[in-house]
C-alpha positions as CSV (number, residue, x, y, z in Angstrom):
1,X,154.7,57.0,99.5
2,X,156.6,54.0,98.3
3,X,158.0,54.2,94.4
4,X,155.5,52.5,92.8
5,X,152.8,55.0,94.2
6,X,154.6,57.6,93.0
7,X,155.0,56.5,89.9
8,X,151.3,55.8,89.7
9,X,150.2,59.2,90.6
10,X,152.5,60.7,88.2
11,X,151.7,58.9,85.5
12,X,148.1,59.4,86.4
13,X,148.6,63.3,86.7
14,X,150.6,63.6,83.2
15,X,147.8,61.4,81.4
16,X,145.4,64.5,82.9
17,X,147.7,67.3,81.9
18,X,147.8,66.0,78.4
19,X,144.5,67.9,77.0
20,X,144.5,71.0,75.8
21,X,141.0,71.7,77.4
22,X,143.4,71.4,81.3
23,X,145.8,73.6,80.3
24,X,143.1,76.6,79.2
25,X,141.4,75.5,82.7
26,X,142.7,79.2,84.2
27,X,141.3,81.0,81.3
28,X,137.9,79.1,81.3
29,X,137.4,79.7,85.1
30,X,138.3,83.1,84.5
31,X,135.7,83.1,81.6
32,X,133.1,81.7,83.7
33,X,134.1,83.8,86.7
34,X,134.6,87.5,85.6
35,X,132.2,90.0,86.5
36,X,131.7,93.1,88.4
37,X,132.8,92.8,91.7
38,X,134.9,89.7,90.8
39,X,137.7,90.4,89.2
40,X,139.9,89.7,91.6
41,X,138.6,86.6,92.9
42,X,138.0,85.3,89.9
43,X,141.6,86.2,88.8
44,X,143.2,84.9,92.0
45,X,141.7,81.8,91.1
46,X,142.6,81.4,88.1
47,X,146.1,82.1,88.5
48,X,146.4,79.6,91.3
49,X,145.4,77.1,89.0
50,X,147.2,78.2,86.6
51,X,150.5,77.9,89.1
52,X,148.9,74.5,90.2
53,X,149.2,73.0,86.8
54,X,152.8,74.3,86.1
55,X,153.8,72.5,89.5
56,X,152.0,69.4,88.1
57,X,153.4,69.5,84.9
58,X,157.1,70.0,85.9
59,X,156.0,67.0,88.6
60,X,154.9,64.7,86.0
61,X,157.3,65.6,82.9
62,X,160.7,66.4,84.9
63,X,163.1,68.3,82.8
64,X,160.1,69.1,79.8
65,X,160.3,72.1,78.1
66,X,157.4,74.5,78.5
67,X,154.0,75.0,76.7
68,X,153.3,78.5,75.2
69,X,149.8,77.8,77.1
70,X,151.7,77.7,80.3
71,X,153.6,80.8,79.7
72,X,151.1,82.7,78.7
73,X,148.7,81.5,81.4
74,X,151.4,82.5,84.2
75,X,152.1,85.8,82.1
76,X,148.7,87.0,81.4
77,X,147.1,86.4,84.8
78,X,150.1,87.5,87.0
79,X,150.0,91.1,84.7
80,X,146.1,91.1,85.5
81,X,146.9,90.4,89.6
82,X,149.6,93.2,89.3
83,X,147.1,95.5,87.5
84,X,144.6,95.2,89.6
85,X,146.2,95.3,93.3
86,X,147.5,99.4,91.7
87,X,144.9,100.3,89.9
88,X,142.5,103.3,90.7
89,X,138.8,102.3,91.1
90,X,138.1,103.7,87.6
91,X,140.5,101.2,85.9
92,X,138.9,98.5,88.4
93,X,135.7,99.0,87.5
94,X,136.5,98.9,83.9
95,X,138.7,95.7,84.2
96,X,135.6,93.8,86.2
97,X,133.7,94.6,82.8
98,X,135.7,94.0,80.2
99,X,138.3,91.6,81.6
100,X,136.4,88.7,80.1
101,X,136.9,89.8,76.5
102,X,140.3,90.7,77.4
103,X,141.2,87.2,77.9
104,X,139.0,85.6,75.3
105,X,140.8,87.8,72.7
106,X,144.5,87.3,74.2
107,X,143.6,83.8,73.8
108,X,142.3,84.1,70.2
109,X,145.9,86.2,69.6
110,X,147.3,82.9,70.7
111,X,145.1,80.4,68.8
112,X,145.4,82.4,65.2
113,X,148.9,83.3,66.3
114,X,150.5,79.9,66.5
115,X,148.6,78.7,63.8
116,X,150.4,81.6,61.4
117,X,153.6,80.0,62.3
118,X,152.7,76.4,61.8
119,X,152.9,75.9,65.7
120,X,149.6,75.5,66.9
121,X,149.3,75.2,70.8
122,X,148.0,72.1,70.7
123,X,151.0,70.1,69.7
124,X,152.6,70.2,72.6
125,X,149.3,68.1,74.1
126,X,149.1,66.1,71.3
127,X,152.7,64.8,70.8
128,X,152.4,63.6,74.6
129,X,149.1,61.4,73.2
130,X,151.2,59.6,70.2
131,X,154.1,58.1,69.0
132,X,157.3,60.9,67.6
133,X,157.0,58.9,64.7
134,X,154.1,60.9,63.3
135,X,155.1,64.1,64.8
136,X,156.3,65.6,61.8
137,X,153.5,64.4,59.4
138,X,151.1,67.0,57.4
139,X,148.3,65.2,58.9
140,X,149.9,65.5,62.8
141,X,149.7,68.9,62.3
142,X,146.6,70.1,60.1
143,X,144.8,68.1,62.6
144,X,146.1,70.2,64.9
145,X,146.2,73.3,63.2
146,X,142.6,72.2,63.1
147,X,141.7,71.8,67.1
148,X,143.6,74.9,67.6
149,X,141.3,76.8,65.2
150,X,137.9,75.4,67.0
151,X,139.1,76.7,70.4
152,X,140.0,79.9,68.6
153,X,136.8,80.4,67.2
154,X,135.1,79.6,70.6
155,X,136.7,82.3,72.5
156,X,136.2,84.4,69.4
157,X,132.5,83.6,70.2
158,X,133.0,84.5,74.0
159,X,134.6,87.7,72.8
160,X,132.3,88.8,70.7
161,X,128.9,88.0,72.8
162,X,130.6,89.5,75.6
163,X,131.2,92.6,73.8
164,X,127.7,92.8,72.7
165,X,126.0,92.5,76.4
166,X,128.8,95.0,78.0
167,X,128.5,97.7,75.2
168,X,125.5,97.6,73.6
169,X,122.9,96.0,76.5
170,X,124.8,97.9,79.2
171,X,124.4,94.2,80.6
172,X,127.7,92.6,81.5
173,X,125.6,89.6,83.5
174,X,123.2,88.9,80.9
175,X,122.3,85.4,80.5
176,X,123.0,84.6,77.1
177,X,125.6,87.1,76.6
178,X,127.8,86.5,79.5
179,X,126.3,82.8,80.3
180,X,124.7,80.7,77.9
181,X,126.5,81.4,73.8
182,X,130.2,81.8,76.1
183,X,129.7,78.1,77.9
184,X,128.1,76.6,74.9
185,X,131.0,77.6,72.9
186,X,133.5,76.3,75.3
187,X,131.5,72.7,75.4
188,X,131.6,72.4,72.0
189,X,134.8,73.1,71.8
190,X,136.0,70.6,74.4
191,X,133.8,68.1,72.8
192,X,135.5,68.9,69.1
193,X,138.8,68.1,70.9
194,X,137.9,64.6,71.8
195,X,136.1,63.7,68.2
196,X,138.3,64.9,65.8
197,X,141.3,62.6,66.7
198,X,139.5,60.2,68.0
199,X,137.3,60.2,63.9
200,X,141.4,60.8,62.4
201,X,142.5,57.6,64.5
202,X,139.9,55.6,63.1
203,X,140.0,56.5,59.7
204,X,143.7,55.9,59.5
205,X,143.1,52.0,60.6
206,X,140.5,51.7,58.2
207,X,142.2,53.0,55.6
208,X,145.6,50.9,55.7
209,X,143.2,48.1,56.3
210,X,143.8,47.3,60.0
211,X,141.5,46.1,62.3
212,X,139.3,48.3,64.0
213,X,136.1,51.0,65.5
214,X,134.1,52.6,62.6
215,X,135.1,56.0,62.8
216,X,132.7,58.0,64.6
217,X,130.6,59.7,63.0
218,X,128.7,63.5,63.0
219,X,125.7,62.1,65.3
220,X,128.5,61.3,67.9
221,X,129.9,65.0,68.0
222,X,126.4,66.5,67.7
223,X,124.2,64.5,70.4
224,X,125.7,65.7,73.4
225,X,125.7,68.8,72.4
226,X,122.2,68.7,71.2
227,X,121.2,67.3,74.8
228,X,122.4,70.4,76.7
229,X,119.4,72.6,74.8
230,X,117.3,70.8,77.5
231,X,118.9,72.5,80.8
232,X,119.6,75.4,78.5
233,X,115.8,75.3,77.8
234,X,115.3,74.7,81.9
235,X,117.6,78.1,82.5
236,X,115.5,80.1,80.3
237,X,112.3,79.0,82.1
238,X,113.7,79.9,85.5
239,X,115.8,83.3,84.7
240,X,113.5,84.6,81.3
241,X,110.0,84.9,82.5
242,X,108.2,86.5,79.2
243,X,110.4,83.4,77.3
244,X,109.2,80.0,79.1
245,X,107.9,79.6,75.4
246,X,111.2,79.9,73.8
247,X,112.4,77.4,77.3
248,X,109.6,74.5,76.6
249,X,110.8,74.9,72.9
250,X,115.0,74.3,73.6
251,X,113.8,71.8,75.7
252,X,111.5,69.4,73.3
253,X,114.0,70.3,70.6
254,X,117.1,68.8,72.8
255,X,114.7,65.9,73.8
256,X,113.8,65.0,69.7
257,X,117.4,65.9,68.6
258,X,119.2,63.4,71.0
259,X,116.9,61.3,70.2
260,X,117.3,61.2,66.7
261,X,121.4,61.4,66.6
262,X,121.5,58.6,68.7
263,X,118.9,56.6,66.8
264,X,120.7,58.0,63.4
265,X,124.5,56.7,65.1
């Protein structure tokens, strides 16, 4: 690979690893992936990405310091590979039920945690994404304090629906417990992460009277999130027999509700 391709792939791989949403990519497949009888797949997995993404990251950034979502991505899913290669099948069975809320309220510790100390773990993504010259700024970091808060609240979510289906519907694989509210969640999380600055950038112009895109406005965070009630709708139909009404209903509602925000944007 000559210079100039390597220089092109590392500057494409560090523009990737610059969103939050890559660098919880381990603890969203572990999310999506923990279950009975998958606990350690889904926790190999995760931590190979997780190891994949450090690699990249000290690729790309050579000689960067570290994120606290990298440490405790290596951290938390190495102590769950050691835990679960000794454990006794009692301890295995109970990790492949309650692993998922484990996670979702270590990272919840870690959202509300940095955001007590004014060092929300999104800044590390975000000061890649902008100039040091606003780094220190109130706004720099209330809109980070901000992000960090919405993913916190998300796997708050996750937690707390998991919870429910494992301990009170003795369901750990139910579909909206373990499925549906979790990945919802997630997606409006990650679509909250690409609004907000996106909204704060073009405010800012407008505001010192620069040239520039109307800041975007509700109807563009809420439309595509109002179009997944369609295959939402469409799981329900196939998975929830004595619900297809509550499925046709998700999915005319999505249908009018895109509709409308894009009309309304």
């Amino acid at each position: 690979m000559s210079t100039q391709s390597r220089r092109a792939a590392r500057e494409g791989i560090a523009g990737l690893l610059e969103s939050p949403v890559v660098g919880m990519a381990p603890w969203i497949i572990f999310g999506i992936l923990s279950g009975p009888g998958r606990f350690e797949v889904s926790v190999g997995i995760a931590l190979a990405v997780a190891v994949v993404l450090v690699a990249a990251g000290r690729w790309a950034h050579p000689g960067s310091s570290w994120k606290l979502l990298e440490l405790a991505d290596l951290v938390f899913f190495t102590g769950l590979a050691i835990i679960g290669a000794v454990a006794d099948d009692r301890t295995l069975r109970w990790l492949e039920t309650y692993s998922g809320e484990v996670s979702n309220l270590a990272l919840v510790a870690i959202a509300f945690g940095s955001m007590a100390v004014r060092r929300p773990f999104t800044l590390a993504y975000a000061r890649e994404q902008t100039d040091p010259s606003v780094w220190d700024t109130p706004q720099f970091l209330r809109a980070n304090q901000v992000i960090t808060g919405v993913w916190g609240l998300a796997f708050l979510v996750g937690a707390l629906t998991g919870g429910y289906g494992d301990l009170v519907l003795h369901d750990p694989d139910n579909l909206w417990t373990a499925w549906i509210i979790p990945v919802l969640a997630l997606i409006a999380a990650v679509r909250f992460t690409l609004w907000y600055p996106e909204a704060l950038r073009a405010r800012a112009q407008r505001d010192a009277g620069r040239p520039g895109p109307e800041p975007p406005g509700l109807n563009a965070l809420l439309a595509p999130l109002a179009g997944l009630l369609v295959p939402v709708g469409a799981l329900v139909l196939i998975f929830e027999d004595g619900l297809w009404w509550l499925g046709v209903g998700l999915v005319v509602a999505g249908v009018l509700a895109t509709k409308a925000l894009h009309t309304a944007t």
